[in-house]
C-alpha positions in Angstrom: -1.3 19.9 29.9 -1.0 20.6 26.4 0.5 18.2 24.0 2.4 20.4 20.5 2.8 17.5 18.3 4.8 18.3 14.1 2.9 16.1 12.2 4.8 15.2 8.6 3.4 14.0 5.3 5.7 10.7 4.8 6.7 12.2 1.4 10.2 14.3 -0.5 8.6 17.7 0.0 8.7 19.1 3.3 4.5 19.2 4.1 3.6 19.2 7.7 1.2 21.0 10.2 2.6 22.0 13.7 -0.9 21.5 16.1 -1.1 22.0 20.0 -4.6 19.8 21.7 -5.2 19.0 25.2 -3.8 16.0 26.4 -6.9 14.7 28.3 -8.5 14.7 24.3 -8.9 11.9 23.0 -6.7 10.4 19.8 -10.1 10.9 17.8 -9.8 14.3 18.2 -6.6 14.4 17.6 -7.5 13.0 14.0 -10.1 15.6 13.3 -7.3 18.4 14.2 -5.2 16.7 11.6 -7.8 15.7 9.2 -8.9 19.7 8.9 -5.4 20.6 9.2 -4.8 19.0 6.1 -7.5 19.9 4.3 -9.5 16.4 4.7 -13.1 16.2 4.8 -12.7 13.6 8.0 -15.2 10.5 6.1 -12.2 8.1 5.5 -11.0 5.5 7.8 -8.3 6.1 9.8 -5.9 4.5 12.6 -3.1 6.1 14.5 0.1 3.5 15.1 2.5 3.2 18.0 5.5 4.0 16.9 9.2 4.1 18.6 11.9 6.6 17.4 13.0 4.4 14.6 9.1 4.7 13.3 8.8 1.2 13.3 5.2 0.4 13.4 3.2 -1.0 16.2 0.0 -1.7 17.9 -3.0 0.2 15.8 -5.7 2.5 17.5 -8.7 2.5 14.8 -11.4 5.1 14.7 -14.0 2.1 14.5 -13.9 -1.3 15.5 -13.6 -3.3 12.0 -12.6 -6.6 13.6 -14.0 -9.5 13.4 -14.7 -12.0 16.2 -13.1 -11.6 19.5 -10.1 -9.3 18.9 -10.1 -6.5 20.7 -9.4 -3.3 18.8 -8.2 0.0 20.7 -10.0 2.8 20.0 -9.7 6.6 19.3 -12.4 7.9 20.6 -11.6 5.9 24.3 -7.8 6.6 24.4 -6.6 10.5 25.6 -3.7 11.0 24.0 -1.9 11.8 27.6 -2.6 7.8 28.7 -0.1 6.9 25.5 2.5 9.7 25.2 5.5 11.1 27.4 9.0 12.4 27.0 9.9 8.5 26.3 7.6 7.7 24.0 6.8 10.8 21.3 6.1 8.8 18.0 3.1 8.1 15.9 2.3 6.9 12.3 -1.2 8.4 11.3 -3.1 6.5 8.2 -5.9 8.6 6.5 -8.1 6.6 4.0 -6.8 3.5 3.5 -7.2 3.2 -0.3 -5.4 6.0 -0.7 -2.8 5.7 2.3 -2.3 8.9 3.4 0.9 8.7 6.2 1.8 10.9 8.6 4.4 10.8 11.1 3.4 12.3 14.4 6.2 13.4 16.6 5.2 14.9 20.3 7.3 18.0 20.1 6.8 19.5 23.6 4.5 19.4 26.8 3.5 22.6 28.1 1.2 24.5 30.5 -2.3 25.5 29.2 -2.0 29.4 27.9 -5.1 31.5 29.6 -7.3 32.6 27.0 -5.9 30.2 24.3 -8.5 28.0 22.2 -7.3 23.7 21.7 -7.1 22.4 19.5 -4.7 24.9 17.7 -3.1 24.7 14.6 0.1 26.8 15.4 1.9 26.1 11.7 1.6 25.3 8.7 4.1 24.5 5.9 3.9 22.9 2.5 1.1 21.9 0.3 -0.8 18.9 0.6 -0.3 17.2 -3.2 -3.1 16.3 -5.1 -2.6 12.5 -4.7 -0.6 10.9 -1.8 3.0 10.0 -2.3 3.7 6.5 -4.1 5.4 3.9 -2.0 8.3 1.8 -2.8 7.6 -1.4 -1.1 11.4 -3.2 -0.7 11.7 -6.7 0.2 14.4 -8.8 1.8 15.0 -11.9 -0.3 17.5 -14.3 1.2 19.3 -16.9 -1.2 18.5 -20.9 -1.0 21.7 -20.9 1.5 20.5 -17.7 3.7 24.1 -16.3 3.0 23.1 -13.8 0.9 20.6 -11.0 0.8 19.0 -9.2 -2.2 16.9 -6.5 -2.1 13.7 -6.8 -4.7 11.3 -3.2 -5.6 8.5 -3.9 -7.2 5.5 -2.1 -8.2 2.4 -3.2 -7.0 0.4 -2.2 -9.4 1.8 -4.1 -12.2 0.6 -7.1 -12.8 2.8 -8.3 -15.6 5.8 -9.3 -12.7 3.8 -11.6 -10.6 3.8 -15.3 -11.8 0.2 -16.0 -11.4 -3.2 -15.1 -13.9 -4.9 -12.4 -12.3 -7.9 -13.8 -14.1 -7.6 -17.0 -12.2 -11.7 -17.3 -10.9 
């Protein structure tokens, strides 16, 4: 079977690639299909994320075992893509290069019958630019009041230093 899947920079412009793979490939190929569809060279660190339809993030699938100890991590390269996905669950959240955080959301569009005489993995579409740096995130956190009664909603930026209370200097 073949597996058409929209994946969608996690950004305001519309950028995403529209790419059809076999779905007895692994997820690792499914990386490298989006890592060239995007114009990546493929040398980062990467991990696909269960997702459900609400994109809330869930167990991770890592292109290399970076644990330590005895946790077992799942793994690209030994997971086909048609053991995790179906009509009920069509969601991922791809991660490319994890200083630079690169997200993707990864929606199974369709399942269809293998075309004679076509190539997979395919890209089908492509539409928007990749920017030259990935998106900035707005981190949001839920702050509740001494009583719990009331909620407040805190953004910050994580890159300034100046409205932690600690010295960054502290060693």
């Amino acid at each position: 079977m073949i597996y058409k899947f929209r994946v969608i920079l996690d950004a305001e412009e519309d950028v995403f690639r529209d790419i059809e793979i076999e779905g007895n490939n692994s997820l690792e190929d499914l990386h490298n299909s989006i890592s060239q569809a995007f114009g990546f060279d493929g040398t980062e660190m990467a991990s696909f994320y269960m997702s459900n339809e609400n994109w809330e993030q869930g167990e991770e699938i890592a292109l290399f075992d970076m644990s330590e100890g005895g946790n077992e991590v799942r793994l690209m390269s030994e997971t086909p893509i048609e053991e995790l996905l179906d009509e009920d669950n069509r969601n991922l959240i791809y991660v490319y290069d994890f200083l630079s955080m690169w997200t993707f959301f990864v929606e199974l569009a369709d399942i269809a019958e293998k075309e004679d005489g076509a190539a997979y993995p395919n890209l089908m579409f492509a539409h928007g630019q990749l920017p030259d740096s990935p998106p900035e995130k707005n981190f949001e956190i839920e702050n509740l009041a001494e009583g719990g009664e009331d909620e407040e909603n805190i953004s910050f930026d994580i890159d300034d230093y100046d409205e932690f209370d600690f010295d960054e200097n502290w060693n």
